[in-house]
Each structure stands twice: as structure tokens, then as C-alpha cells.
Legacy VTK file of the C-alpha trace (Angstrom):
# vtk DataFile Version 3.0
C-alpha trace
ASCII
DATASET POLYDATA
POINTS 137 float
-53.459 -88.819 -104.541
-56.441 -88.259 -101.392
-58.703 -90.599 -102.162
-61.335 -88.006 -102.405
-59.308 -86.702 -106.136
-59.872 -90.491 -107.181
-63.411 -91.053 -106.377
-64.229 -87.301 -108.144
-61.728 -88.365 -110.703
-63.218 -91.529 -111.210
-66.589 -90.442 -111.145
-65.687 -87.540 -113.609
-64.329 -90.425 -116.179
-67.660 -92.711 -115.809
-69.683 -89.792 -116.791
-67.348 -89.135 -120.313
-67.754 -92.745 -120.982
-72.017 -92.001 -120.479
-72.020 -89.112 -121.687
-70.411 -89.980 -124.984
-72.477 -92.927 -125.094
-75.801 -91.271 -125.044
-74.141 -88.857 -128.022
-73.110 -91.708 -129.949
-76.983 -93.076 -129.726
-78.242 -89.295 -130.710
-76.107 -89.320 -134.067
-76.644 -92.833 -134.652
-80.573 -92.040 -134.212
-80.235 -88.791 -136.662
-79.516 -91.213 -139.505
-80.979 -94.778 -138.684
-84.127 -94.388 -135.808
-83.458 -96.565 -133.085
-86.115 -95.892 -130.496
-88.650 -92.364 -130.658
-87.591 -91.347 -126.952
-83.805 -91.308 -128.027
-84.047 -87.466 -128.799
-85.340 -87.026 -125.454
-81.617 -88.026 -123.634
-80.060 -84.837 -125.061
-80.600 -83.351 -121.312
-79.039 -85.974 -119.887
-76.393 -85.896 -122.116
-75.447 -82.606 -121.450
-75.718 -82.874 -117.908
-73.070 -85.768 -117.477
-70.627 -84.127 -119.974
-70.693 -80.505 -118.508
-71.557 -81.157 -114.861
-70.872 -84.775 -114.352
-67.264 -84.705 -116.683
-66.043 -81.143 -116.336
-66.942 -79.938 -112.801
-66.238 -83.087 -111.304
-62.867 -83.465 -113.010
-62.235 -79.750 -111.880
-63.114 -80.637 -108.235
-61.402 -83.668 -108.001
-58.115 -81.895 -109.078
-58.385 -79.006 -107.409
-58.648 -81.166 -103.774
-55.231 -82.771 -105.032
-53.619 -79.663 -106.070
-54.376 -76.994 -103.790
-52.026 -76.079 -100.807
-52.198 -77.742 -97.841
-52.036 -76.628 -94.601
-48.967 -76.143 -93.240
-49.503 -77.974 -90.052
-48.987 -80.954 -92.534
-50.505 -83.683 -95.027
-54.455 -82.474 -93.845
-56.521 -81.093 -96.280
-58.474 -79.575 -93.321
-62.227 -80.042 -93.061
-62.855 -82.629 -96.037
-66.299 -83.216 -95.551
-67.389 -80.530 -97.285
-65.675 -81.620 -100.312
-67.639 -84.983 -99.876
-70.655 -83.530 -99.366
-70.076 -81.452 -102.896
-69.017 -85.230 -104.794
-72.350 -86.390 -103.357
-74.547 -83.396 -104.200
-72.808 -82.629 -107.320
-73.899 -86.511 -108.547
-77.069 -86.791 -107.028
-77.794 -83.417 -108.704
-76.312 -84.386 -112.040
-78.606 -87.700 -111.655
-81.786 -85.855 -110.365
-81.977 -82.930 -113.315
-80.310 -84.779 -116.072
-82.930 -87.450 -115.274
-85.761 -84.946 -115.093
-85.012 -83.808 -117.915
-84.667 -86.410 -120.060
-88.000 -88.187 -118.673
-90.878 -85.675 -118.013
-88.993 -82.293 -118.387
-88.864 -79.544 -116.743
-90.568 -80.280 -112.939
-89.840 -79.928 -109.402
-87.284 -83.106 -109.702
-85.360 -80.795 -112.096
-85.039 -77.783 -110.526
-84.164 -79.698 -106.541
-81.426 -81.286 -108.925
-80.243 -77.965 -110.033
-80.193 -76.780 -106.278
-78.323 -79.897 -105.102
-75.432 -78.430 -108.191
-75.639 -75.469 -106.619
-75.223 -76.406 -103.141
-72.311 -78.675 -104.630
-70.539 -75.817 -105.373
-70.837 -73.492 -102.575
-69.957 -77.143 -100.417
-66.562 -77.591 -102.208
-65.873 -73.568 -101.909
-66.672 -73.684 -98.348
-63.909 -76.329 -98.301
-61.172 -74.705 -100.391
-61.855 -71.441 -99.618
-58.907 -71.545 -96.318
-56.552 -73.256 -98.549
-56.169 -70.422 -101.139
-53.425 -68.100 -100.280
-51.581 -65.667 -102.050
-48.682 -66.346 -103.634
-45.846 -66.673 -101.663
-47.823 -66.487 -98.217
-46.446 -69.245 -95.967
-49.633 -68.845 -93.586
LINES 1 138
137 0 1 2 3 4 5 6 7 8 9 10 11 12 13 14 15 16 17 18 19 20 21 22 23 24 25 26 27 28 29 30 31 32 33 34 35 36 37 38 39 40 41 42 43 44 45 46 47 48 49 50 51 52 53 54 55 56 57 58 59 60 61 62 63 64 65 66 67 68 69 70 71 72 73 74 75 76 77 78 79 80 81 82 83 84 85 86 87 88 89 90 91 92 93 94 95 96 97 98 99 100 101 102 103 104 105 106 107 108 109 110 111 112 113 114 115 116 117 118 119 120 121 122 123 124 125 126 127 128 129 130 131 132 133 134 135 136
């Protein structure tokens, strides 16, 4: 597996084990009050179970899986893919954080455009390894 697949991978996993977290504390918090700002993690908790789990799990397998180039074991250009694990987590970070601190702000919505960018990143990278089926080039 490239070791790109297990850092996304990886990464992907730490934000389940986060993201459940923080949902354990908001239904633990819905019966027995822990802390008043609990409530106020719900953001975040979204953002690292459908951004920082699912997209990130997508990407990582999805640089394992898709065709390489026939010129051999290259994956051609990877640093967009990086870039996209880097944005992708920073952005994640940046608007889940927002979020869950002050709300809705300028920190929020540069996170959202760092997602964003994240995405077109890793397309920009896969985009010459899709082919159609039964292409050899």
C-alpha cells in the first residue's frame, strides 16, 4: 500500500476514534451534564466524522486503488494528493474548530475553502489515472 493510502487511512481512523468520542460526551451530556460548552462540539463532531472519517477514507483508497500508469508502479504527480491530505485536515481542524469555539467567522469559512481546495487538489491528481474501461492508455 503507497504510503500516502496509510497516512489518509490512518488519519481517516484517528478522526472515527474523535469523532465518536466527542458523540459519546454529547449523549452522555443529554442525560448527566458534564460541562455547559459540551453542546457546543456538535460542529466538530460532524466535521471529523463526515470530512475527517469519510472523505479521507475515500481518498486514501482511491490513491491505492486507482490504475496506475502504465509506464509502471508511479502514481504520477503525487503531490497533489498530499497537498489534498494536508488541506483536507487543516480544513477539517480550522472549521470544525471554528465552529465549535466562536461559530461561524472568517476561521470557518478559510477552513471550508481549504476542504474545497482539498478536493479539487486530489482530482487534479486522479483525474489522468481514470480511464475507461478496458483502455490500456
Amino acid at each position: 500500500m503507497p504510503r500516502l493510502s496509510v497516512w489518509m487511512i490512518r488519519t481517516a481512523l484517528l478522526h472515527l476514534a474523535l469523532g465518536f468520542t466527542l458523540g459519546a460526551l454529547l449523549l452522555v451530556q443529554r442525560e448527566l451534564p458534564l460541562h455547559p460548552a459540551v453542546p457546543r462540539l456538535r460542529p466538530l463532531h460532524a466535521e471529523l466524522l463526515l470530512l475527517g472519517w469519510t472523505v479521507q477514507l475515500a481518498m486514501g483508497v482511491a490513491f491505492w486503488i486507482l490504475p496506475r500508469f502504465r509506464a509502471g508502479p508511479e502514481r504520477g504527480r503525487e503531490w497533489p494528493a498530499w497537498l489534498a491530505y494536508l488541506l483536507l485536515n487543516a480544513g477539517v481542524l480550522a472549521a470544525g474548530g471554528a465552529l465549535a469555539s466562536v461559530g461561524p467567522g472568517l476561521a470557518s469559512l478559510l477552513g471550508r475553502g481549504a476542504e474545497g481546495l482539498s478536493a479539487v487538489a486530489f482530482a487534479w491528481h486522479a483525474w489522468p489515472r481514470i480511464k475507461p474501461f478496458g483502455s490500456l492508455g
